[in-house]
ZALOVO-235438 format. One record per residue (C-alpha): x, y negated, z negated; residue number from 1. Coordinates in Angstrom, 1 decimal. Each point is the difference from the previous one (the first is absolute). Layout:
<atoms>
+--------+--------+--------+-----+
:     px :     py :     pz : pos :
+--------+--------+--------+-----+
:      X :      Y :      Z : NUM :
...
+--------+--------+--------+-----+
</atoms>
This chain:
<atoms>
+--------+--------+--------+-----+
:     px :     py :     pz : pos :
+--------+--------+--------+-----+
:   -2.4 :   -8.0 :   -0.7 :   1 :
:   -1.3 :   -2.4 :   -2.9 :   2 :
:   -3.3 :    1.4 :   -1.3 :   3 :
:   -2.8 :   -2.5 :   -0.4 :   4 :
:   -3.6 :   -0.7 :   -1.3 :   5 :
:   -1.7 :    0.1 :    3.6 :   6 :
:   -2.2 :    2.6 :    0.4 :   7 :
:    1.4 :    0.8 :    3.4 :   8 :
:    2.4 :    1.6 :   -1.5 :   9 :
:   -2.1 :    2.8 :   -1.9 :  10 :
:    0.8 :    2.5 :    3.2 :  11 :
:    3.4 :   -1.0 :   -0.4 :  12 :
:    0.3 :    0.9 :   -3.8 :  13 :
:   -1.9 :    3.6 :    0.3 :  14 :
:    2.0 :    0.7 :    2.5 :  15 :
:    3.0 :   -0.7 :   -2.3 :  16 :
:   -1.5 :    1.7 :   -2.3 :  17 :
:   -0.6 :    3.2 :    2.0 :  18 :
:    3.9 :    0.2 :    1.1 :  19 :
:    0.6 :   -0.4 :   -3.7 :  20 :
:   -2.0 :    2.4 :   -1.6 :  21 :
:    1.2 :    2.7 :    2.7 :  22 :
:    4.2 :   -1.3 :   -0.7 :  23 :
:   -1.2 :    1.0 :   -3.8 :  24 :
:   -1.3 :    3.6 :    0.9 :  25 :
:    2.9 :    0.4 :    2.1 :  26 :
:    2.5 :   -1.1 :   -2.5 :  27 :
:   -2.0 :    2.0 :   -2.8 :  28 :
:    0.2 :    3.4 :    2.5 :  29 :
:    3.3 :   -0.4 :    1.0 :  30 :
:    1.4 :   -0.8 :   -4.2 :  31 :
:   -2.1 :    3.2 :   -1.5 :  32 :
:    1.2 :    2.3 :    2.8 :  33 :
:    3.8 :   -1.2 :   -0.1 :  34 :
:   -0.1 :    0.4 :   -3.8 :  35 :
:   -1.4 :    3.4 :    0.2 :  36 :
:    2.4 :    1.1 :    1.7 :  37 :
:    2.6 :   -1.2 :   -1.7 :  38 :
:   -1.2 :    1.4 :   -3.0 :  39 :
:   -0.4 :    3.4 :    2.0 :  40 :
:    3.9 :   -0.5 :    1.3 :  41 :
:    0.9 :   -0.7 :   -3.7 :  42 :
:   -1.5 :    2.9 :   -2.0 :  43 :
:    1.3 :    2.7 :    2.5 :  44 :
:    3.5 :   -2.0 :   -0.3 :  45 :
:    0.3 :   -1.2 :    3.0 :  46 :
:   -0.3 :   -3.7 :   -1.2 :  47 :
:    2.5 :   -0.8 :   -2.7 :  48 :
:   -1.4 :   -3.4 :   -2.1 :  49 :
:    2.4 :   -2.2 :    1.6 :  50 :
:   -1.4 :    0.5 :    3.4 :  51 :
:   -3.2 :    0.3 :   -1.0 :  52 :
:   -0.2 :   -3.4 :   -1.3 :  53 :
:    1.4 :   -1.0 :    3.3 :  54 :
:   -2.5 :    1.2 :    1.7 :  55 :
:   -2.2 :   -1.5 :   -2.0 :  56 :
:    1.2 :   -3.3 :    0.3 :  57 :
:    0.5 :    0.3 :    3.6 :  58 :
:   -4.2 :    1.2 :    0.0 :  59 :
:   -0.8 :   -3.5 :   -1.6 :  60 :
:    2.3 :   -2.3 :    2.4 :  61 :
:   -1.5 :    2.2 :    3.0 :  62 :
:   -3.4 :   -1.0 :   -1.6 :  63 :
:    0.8 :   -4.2 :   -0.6 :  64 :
:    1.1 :    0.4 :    3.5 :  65 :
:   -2.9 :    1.2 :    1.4 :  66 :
:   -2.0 :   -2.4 :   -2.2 :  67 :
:    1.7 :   -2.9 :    1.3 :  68 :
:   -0.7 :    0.8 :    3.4 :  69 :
:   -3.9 :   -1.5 :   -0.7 :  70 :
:    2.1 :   -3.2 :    0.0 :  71 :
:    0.9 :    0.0 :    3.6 :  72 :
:   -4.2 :    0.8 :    0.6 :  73 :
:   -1.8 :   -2.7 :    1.9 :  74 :
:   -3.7 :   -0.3 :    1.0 :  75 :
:   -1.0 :    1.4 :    3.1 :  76 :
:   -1.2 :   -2.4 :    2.5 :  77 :
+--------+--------+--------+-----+
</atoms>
């Protein structure tokens, strides 16, 4: 969906923007939570620091992933 300068497309773009700002939160929530646990699992030695910086990794791919999702989004008609 090309984006232009028509203001028929302000409806479009703060709806975009909602679905955005609500991916953010979401990616934010799910980041801080998965880290803190992580860093739970590790001080009680659960976690050694190999796998916790795989899980960490794996929390930022799992978080592109769901940003790139806003990609497939399309306006409602």
């Amino acid at each position: 969906m090309c984006v232009n300068d028509r203001v028929e497309e302000l409806p479009h773009l703060l709806a975009l923007s909602r679905r955005m700002m609500t991916t953010i939160r979401l990616n934010l929530a799910f980041s801080m939570a998965l880290n803190l646990v992580a860093i739970v699992l590790a001080m009680t030695g659960v976690l050694n620091p190999v796998v916790g910086a795989l899980v960490h990794n794996a929390g930022s791919v799992l978080v592109i992933l769901n940003s790139a999702l806003l990609l497939k989004w399309r306006r409602r008609s």
